[in-house]
C-alpha positions, 0 to 999 in steps of 0.5 A: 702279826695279828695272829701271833698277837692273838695267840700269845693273849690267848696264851697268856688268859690260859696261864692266868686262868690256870693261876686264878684256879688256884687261887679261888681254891683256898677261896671256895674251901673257906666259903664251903668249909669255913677253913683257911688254906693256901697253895702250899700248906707248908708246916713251919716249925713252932707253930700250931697246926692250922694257927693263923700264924701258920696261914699267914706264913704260908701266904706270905710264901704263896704270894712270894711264889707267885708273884716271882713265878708269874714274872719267870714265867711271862718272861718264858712265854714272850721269849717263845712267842719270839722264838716261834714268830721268828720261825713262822716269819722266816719261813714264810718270807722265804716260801713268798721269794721261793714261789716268786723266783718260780713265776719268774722262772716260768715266764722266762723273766730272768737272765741267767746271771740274775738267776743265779744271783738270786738262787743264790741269795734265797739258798743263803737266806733257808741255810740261815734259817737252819742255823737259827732253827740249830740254835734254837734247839741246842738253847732249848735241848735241856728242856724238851728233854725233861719237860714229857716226863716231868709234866707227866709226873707233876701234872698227874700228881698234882691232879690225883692230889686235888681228886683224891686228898683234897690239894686245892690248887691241884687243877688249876696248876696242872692246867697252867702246866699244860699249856706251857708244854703245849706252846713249846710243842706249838713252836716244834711244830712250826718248825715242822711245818715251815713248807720249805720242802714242798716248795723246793720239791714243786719248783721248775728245776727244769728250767734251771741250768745244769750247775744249778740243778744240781745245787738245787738237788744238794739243798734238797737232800740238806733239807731232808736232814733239817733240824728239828726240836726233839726230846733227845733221841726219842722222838720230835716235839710237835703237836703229836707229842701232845697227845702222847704226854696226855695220855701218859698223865691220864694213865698214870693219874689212873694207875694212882688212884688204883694203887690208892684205892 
């Protein structure tokens, strides 16, 4: 739990830092350029063109949006944190009951009642699990389709506009998005890499009695079909997918700034 705290505060300074990018945007133009800007440079309608009365609109939204924003999207983030610590517990109390069950198996501490019972118990306890992980992925099946190619566009966009037209809080979104996408492929992952299989592949089976060696090869052969987070029919959603949505955005931030050049 010491680690999962950690890291969701980790998560947290990096979603933070990104907003306070920016923020000291608008903050830096003024001080280098002496011109009041915001985040979002909206242009109202009968209002002058860089008048006060347009800055102090556009900051009154910006501190509407992020006042809004951060509260959805610490709510979004504490709700992964859950979703991802429940994964990783789950998986690892089983694990702990499989090894377990093992030793004991290997020592011949168990009657074959209570062998049975207890295989009985675990192999509830991993088709729970699965139930949970199928829940998990239908409640986060609308996002992990959009989210690559949405990021990919919004992050490559909002970087080029900071790189090349002068958008002041073009990094620090684009950083705040990136972390986002790379804690839900962090839950992908350990769903991934929840262990179970090994443990059931390395398990004395042959000390096992015939009726339940053969519903040991049933649950091996259903965990072969796990369920996975995917991005619809196009792949799984894991640290791999990380490395591909980034190196989509540098290529699309690359194809506009030669399409501009």
């Amino acid at each position: 739990m010491d680690a999962s705290m950690r890291n969701f505060l980790i998560k947290l300074a990096l979603l933070i830092f990104g907003v306070q990018c920016g923020i000291w945007g608008p903050i830096y133009v003024y001080f280098s350029a002496g011109l009041k800007t915001t985040t979002i440079e909206v242009k109202f309608p009968f209002t002058e063109e860089k008048s006060n009365a347009e800055y102090a609109m556009n900051m009154l939204l910006q501190w509407i949006g992020f006042g809004t924003g951060g509260l959805i999207f610490f709510g979004i983030e504490v709700a992964m944190q859950i979703i991802g610590n429940v994964v990783t517990v789950s998986s690892k109390l089983i694990r702990n009951r499989l090894k377990e069950l093992d030793k004991k198996i290997e020592e011949n501490m168990l009657s074959e009642l209570e062998l049975r019972f207890v295989f009985k118990d675990i192999t509830k306890e991993i088709l729970d699990y699965e139930n949970y992980v199928n829940c998990v992925r239908e409640f986060l099946a609308e996002r992990t389709l959009i989210t690559p190619a949405l990021f990919t566009y919004s992050i490559g966009m909002a970087i080029f506009c900071q790189y090349s037209m002068g958008f002041v809080a073009g990094y620090g979104m684009s950083l705040m998005a990136w972390v986002q996408f790379f804690y839900v492929c962090e839950v992908g992952e350990q769903v991934e890499s929840s262990g179970l299989d090994e443990i059931l592949y390395d398990i004395n089976w042959y000390n096992f009695p015939k009726e339940m060696q053969k519903d040991l090869m049933h649950l091996i052969n259903h965990r072969q079909n796990a369920a996975a987070l995917t991005v619809g029919p196009f792949g799984n959603v894991n640290r791999n997918l990380v490395t591909v949505v980034t190196n989509k955005i540098y290529s699309f931030v690359m194809f506009l700034h030669n399409f501009t050049a």
